[in-house]
C-alpha positions in Angstrom: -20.6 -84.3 14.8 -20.2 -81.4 17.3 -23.4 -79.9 16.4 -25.6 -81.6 18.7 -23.1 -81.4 21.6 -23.2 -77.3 20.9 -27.2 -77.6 21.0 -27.6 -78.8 24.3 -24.3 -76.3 25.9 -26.1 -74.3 28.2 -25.7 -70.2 27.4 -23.0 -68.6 28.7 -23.3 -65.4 30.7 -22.7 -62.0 28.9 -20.2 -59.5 30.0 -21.8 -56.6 32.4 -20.3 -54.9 35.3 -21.9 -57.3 38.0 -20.1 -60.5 36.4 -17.0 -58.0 36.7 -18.1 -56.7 40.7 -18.1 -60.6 41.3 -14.9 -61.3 39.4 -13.2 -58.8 41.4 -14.7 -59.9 45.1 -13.6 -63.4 43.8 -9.9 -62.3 43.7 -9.9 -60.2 47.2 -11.0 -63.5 48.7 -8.5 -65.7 46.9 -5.7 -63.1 47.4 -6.9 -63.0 51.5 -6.6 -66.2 51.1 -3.4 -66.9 49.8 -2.1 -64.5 52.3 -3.4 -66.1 55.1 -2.2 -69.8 53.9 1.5 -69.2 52.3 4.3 -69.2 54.1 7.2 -68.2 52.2 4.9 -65.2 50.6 7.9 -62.9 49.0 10.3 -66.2 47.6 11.4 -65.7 44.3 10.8 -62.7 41.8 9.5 -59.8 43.2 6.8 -57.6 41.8 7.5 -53.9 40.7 5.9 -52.2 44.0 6.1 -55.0 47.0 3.9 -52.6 48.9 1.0 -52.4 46.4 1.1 -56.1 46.0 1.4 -56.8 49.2 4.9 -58.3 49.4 3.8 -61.1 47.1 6.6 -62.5 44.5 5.0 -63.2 41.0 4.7 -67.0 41.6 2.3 -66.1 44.7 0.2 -63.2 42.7 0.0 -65.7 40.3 -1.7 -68.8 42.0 -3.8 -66.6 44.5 -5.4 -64.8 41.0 -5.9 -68.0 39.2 -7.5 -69.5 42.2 -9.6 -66.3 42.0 -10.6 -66.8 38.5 -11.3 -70.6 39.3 -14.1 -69.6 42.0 -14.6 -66.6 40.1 -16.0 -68.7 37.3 -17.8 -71.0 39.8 -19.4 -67.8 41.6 -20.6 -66.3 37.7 -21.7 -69.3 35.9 -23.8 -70.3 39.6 -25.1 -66.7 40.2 -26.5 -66.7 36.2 -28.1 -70.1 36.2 -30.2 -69.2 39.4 -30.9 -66.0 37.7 -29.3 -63.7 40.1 -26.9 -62.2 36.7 
């Protein structure tokens, strides 16, 4: 029943270190982002080194890197069907 459905599931991209190089811009820009947009950056648990993380508590971290995986996965799957990965 699934068979025909997995048949016509376009290829998915294969690990290399440009799907990682766009991964990583990805969460800069979300991260940028998020500090740019949320108010109340350092409310709730804090993250081991503030400074490293930019004084973001583990509920901001959080959203800004899985709103960088979100486009991140956007940006990969986009950049391999035109062929640039």
């Amino acid at each position: 029943m699934l068979a025909p459905l997995l048949a016509i599931a376009p290829a998915s991209v294969s690990w290399s270190p440009k799907v990682a190089l766009v991964m990583v811009i990805c969460n800069v820009i979300a991260i940028a982002i998020g500090k740019a947009t949320i108010k109340q950056q350092n409310v709730g648990l804090q993250l081991p080194s503030a400074a490293m993380f930019g004084g973001f508590s583990h509920g901001a971290m959080l959203g800004t890197l899985s709103l960088g995986h979100i486009i991140g996965i956007g940006a990969i799957q986009g950049l391999a069907a035109r062929g640039v990965l």
